[in-house]
C-alpha positions, 0 to 999 in steps of 0.5 A: 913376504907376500900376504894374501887378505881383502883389498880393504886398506883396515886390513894391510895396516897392522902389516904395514904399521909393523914395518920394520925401522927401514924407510918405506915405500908405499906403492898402490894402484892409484892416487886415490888409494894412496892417500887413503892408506896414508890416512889410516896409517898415520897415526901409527907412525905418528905415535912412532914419530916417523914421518909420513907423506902422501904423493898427490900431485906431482910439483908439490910430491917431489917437493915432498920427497926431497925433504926427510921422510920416513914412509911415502905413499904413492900411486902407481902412476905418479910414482913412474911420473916421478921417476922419470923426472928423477924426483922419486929415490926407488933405490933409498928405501929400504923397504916397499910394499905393493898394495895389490898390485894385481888391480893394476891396468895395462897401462900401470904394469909397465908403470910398476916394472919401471919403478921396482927395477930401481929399488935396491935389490936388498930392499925388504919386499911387501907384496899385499894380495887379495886373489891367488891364482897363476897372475898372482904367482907371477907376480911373487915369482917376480917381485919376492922370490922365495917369499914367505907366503899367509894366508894362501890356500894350501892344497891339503887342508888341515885335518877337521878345517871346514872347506872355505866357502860363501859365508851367505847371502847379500847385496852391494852397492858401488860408492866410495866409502869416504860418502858412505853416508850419502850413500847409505840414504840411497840405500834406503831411498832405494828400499820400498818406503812401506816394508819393514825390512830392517836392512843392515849396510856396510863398507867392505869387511877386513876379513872372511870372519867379519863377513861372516859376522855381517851375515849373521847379524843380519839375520834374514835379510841380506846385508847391503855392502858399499863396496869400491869397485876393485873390491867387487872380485874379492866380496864375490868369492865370500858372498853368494849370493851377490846382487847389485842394488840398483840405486840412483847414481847417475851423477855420482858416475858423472862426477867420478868420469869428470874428477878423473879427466881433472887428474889426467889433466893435471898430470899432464901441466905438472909434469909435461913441457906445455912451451910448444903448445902455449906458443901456438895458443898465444894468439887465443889467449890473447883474445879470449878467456884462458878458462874458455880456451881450455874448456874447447880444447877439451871438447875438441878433444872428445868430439874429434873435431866438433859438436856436442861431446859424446856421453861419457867421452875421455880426453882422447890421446894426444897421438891423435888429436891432430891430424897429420901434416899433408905428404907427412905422417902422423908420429906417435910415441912409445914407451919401451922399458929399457934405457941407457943403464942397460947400454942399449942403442938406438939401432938395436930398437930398430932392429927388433921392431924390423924382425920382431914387429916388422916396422919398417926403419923408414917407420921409425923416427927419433928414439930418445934414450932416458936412464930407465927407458926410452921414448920411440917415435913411430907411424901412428898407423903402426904404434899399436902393432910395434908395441905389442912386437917389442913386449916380451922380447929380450934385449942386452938380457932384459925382457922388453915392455912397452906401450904407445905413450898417451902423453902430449909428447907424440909429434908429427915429423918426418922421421929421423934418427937418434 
């Protein structure tokens, strides 16, 4: 079944609280998402006595989904972390939803193949959408074939149905709604403090008939939606038009880039092998605070080398954190969607980096076959362009994704063959 409806998780919950009585799994865009749909669909399926849980870091989830449970909720990116740990069951749900799968970043799409390819193809699919259009076909075509499709535009409108268009006028602020009173009192600090404007705010509507209601009790003035950002594609095709409100929010953006270094950080010491990098941090450790030690990690990691970090700056990826070692290259990792449940070999990677993405073999270093996937190692100078040679190619019959691997894994060594 694929459903299209707002990126509002209010909207999906009667779907999926009238899931049927087969385990389910929840697959969202993100961490962040998954726990909010957990929240609002607890206390459905706690009337019905199911349990429910919601993966939020990696030691604990896998704790969570060895014991009985009867509906999990996961982020994209935790669920592959998971998977590859073999601590997520795909193929033991009987259902799995997709909650707007098309948000999802290039970096998650590969995270998402590599998931559903271990759900049990009898497995009932959910797919939630909030956009139609050629990727949003696909994405059916793929993952519920022959599905039965609401809510989509058909292209003969019933007889005397008025064209769906703009419901009106309004304004948007970008906050989450979990602060939606901290960012309401921007809202009005941000309104003149002399005008008798009266101004209506709200969190994103469930639906296009809320949207119209909004409007209307609104009146002249247009509403002021809080909206999370992957809501903003869908508020502008119901509202036009559709103006940001400029608020402060200077820190807040400050805060969400620092809360997502944190995640990205804590994913790597939950489910990365740290041994090497702890064996060569001893010597600091033993000197210095642990706290101080990590604190200029992570600023070498966003200046390159030195002085002040730069505003905004990520983590940069472990393939280039270190220079490369004198007289060898620098090696970096890709990960390539394909492993040893399709009998794939070793030699048969280097053979399609060498036609397809024209990499050298003595570019090529140690290939490390997993069940669902394999880890290639490759000249940094060369990762980029052997990932985008490997994607879409067809080997032992399974269409290829791959991507340079942004984990601590990437090393420098001189080549080597599985």
């Amino acid at each position: 079944m694929a459903v299209l409806l707002p990126p509002v998780v209010e909207a999906a919950r009667p779907l999926l609280a009238a899931a049927s009585g087969r385990r389910l799994l929840i697959l969202a865009p993100d961490t962040d998402r998954a726990v909010v749909m957990a929240d609002a669909l607890l206390p459905a399926f706690a009337a019905r006595n199911a349990r429910l849980i919601a993966v939020t870091a990696l030691k604990r989830g896998a704790q969570q989904l060895a014991a009985p449970h009867d509906v999990a909720c996961i982020g994209m990116a935790d669920a592959l972390a998971l998977l590859k740990q073999s601590a997520l069951p795909a193929a033991g749900y009987g259902a799995v939803a997709l909650a707007w799968p098309e948000q999802l970043d290039e970096e998650s799409r590969p995270a998402l193949e590599a998931v559903m390819a271990e759900v049990d193809k009898d497995a009932q699919h959910l797919l939630l959408v909030s956009e139609a259009g050629p990727a949003t076909a696909q994405l059916i075509e793929r993952y519920a074939f022959k599905a039965m499709t609401f809510g989509f535009p058909t292209t003969e409108p019933e007889p005397g149905a008025a064209p769906e268009g703009p419901v009106g006028a309004a304004r948007y602020v970008v906050g989450p709604a979990a602060r939606f009173a901290d960012v309401k009192r921007r809202v009005l600090d941000a309104l003149a403090p002399d005008s008798d404007e009266s101004v209506v705010i709200a969190t994103c509507p469930e639906s296009r008939d809320a949207a119209a209601t909004l409007v209307h009790s609104a009146g002249a003035t247009p509403p002021v939606i809080v909206a999370e950002p992957y809501q903003l594609p869908w508020l502008r095709r119901v509202f036009a038009p559709f103006t940001a409100l400029p608020v402060a929010g200077a820190a807040q953006d400050e805060e969400s880039r620092a809360e997502a270094e944190r995640n990205r950080l804590a994913r790597v010491i939950e489910g990365e092998d740290l041994a090497a990098e702890l064996l060569g941090l001893a010597p600091l450790l033993r000197q210095h605070d642990a706290a101080l030690v990590a604190a200029a990690a992570l600023r070498l990691a966003r200046t390159g080398g030195g002085g002040a970090p730069r505003r905004g700056a990520a983590a940069a990826p472990a393939a280039a954190a270190a220079p490369a070692t004198p007289g060898v290259g620098s090696f970096a990792k890709i990960w390539v969607g394909i492993g040893k449940k399709d009998n794939v070999r070793p030699g048969d990677l280097v053979a399609v980096l060498a036609n397809q993405a024209k990499v050298s073999p003595e570019a090529v270093g140690r290939i490390e076959l997993r069940d669902l996937f394999c880890l290639v190692e490759i000249r940094a100078d060369q990762a980029e362009r052997a990932a985008k040679g490997l994607t879409g190619v067809t080997v032992k019959g399974r269409r290829l994704i791959a991507r340079v691997d942004q984990g601590p894994g990437a090393k420098h060594r001189p080549p080597r063959r599985a």
